[in-house]
N, C-alpha and C positions, 0 to 999 in steps of 0.2 A: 504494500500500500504506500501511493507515493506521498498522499496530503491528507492533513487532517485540518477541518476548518473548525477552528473555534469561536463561539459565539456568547454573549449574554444576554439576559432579554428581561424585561419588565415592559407587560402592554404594547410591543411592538408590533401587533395586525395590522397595523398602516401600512409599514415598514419592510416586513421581515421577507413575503411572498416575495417584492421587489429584489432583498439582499439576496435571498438563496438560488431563484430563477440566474444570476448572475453570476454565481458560482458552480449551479451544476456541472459544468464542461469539464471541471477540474476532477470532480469527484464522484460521478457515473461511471457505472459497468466496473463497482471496482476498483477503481482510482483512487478512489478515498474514501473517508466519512466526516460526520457531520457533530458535530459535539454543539450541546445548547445549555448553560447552564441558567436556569429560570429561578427569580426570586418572589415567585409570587403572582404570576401575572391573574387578570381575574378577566381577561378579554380571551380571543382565540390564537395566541400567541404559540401554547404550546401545541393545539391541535395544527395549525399550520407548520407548525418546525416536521411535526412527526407527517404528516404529510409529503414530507422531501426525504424523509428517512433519516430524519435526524434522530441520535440518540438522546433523548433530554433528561436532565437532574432537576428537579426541584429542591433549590437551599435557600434557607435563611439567608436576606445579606449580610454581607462578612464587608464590605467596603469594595470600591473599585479594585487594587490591586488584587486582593487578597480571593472577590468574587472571578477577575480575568486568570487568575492562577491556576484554580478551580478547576477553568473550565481547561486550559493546557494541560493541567497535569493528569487530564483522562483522555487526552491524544494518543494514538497507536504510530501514526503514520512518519516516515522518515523526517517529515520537512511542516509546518504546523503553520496560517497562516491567520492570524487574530482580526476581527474585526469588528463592529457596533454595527450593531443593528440596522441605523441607518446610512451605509454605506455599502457602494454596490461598486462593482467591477468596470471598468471601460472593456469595452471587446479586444482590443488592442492589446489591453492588461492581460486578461485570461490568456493570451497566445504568448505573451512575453513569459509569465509564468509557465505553460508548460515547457517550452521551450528547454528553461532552467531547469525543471524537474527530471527532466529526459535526457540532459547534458549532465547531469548530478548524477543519473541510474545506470545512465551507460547504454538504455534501455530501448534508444533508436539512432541514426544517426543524424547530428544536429551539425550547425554550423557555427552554436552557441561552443565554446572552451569551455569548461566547466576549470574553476577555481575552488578544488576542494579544501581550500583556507578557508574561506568565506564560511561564518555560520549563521547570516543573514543578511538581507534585502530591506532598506530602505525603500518606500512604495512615495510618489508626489501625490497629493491630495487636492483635488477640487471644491474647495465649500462653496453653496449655494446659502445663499438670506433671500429669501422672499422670490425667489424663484430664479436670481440670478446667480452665475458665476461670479464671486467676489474674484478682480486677479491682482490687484493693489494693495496696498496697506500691510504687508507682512502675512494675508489671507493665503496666497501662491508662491512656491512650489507646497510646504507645508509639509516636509516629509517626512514619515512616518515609517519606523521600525516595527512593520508585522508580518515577515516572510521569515523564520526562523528555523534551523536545525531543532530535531528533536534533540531537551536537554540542554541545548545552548544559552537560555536566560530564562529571565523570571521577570514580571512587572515589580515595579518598585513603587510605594505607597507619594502621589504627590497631587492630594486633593483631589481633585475632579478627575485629573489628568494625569495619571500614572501612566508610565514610560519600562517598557522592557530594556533591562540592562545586562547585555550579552559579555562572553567571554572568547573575544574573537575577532576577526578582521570582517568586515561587514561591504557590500557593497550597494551599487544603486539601482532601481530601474527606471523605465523612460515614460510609462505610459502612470495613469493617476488611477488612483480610487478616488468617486465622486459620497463626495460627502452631502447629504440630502437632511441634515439636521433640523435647519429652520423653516418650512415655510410657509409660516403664518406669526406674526410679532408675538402675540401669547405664547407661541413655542418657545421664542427666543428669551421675552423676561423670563419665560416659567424657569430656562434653563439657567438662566443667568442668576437668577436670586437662588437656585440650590448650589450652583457652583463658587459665589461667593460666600457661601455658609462654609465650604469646603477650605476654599481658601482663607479664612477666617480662621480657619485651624490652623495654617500653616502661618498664617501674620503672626498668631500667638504665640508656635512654637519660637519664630523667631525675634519675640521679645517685645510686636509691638501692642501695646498693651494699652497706651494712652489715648485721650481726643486728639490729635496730633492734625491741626490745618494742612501741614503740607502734606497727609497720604490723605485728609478727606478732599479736601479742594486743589490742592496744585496739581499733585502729583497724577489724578486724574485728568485733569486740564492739558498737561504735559501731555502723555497720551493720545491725548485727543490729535495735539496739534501734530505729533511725529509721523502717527501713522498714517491721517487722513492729509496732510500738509509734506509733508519730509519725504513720506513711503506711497506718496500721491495715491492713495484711497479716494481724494474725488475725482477721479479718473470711472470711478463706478458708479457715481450718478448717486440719484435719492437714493437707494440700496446702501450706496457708500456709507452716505451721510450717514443714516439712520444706524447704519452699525457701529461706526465707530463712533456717534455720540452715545450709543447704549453700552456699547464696552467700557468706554467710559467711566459713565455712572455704577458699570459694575466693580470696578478699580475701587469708587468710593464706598460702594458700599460694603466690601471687603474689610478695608477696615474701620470702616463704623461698625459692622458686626465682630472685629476681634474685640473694639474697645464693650462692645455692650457685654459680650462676652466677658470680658476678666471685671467687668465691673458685677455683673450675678453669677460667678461661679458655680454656685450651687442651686442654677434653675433647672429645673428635673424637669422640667417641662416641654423642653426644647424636642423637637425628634430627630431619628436620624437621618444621615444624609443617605438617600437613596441615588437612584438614577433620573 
């Protein structure tokens, strides 16, 4: 078995038909399987995973890393390829990918070298906001370590956005994963006010604790002006704007939720950070 794809899902039937219709080619007649680790969903999330023959777990969340780890560390397959939900393959991608797989196995003859150093693949990413290709502001290339040797890493815990941290020479490919996260703006606050509760842990650990003007109001401000001015983000139009003024505002609200946080330390109230 050349590929294992792993997945996580809370509520994703919007999504997920989309994600896996874009990876079958990989992993049909045999080629691979399908790992899904579910934390609860109460939509058709898992009836559609198992529909594609995916194998699915139902678990408690344990946190990002810890839930992506999960779902790796019940891969069978040589080469392990991680992805959310809401992202899905270019055609271009799926062919780049086999390619590699089959230069790795030996398994046809390619015109790909195979680099058996390499024990993973940087992927470039496409995010879409509101139905467009963001390519400005630091949105583009965007790449993303999720092509992995069985064994060769682990994700490493960092808020929202925990990062696989391999042991090994890594290389790149040329085509994207399209990332379909936002589109519709309630998407985008909803994600944005659980991802700064996230990073609110991490402002903590790192000390800041205070009402501090320059991380509520500058340093956001800054921000604004680098990516949408500097990293010319309004090169994307009202999509531009509207995102980097709500990235923004999520910078601020980061840490105004660390300082609320160490101001009640002991509110039991609060819940956890899901998906």
């Amino acid at each position: 078995m050349k590929l294992s794809l792993a997945l996580i899902t809370l509520n994703e039937e919007g999504n997920l038909t989309r994600t896996l219709e874009s990876v079958m080619p990989l992993v049909r007649d045999g080629e691979g399987q399908i790992i899904v680790v579910d934390s609860g969903s109460t939509d058709r999330t898992v009836e559609i995973a198992r529909s594609y023959g995916a194998t699915v777990y139902v678990e408690t969340w344990k946190g990002f890393a810890a839930q992506k780890n999960s779902a790796i560390d019940k891969c069978r397959a040589d080469w392990i390829l991680q992805l959310d939900a809401d992202e899905t393959l270019e055609p271009d991608l799926v062919g780049e990918i086999q390619r590699i797989l089959s230069s790795h196995s030996g398994s046809v003859r390619t015109s790909y070298i195979p680099d058996d150093s390499l024990v993973g693949y940087w992927i470039p990413r496409k995010n879409f906001f509101l139905g467009r290709w963001i390519r400005h502001g630091g949105f583009y290339p965007d790449p993303k370590l999720r092509l992995i040797r069985q064994n060769a890493g682990r994700f490493e815990e960092y808020g929202a956005h925990p990062t696989i941290k391999v042991n090994g020479r890594t290389g790149k490919l040329k085509h994207a994963l399209i990332h379909n996260a936002y589109p519709t703006l309630r998407e985008y606050l909803d994600h944005m006010n659980s991802y700064s509760s996230a990073g609110a842990e991490l402002a903590l650990a790192k000390g800041h604790r205070r009402f501090n003007l320059l991380n509520i109001i500058l340093r956001p401000t800054l921000t604004f002006l680098y990516n949408y001015v500097f990293r010319l983000g309004f090169l994307d139009g009202r999509e531009g704007l509207l995102l980097h003024l709500y990235h923004a505002n999520y910078v601020s609200w980061k840490y105004a939720k660390a300082w609320e946080r160490a101001r009640n330390p002991s509110d039991t109230k609060r819940k956890p950070i899901t998906q």
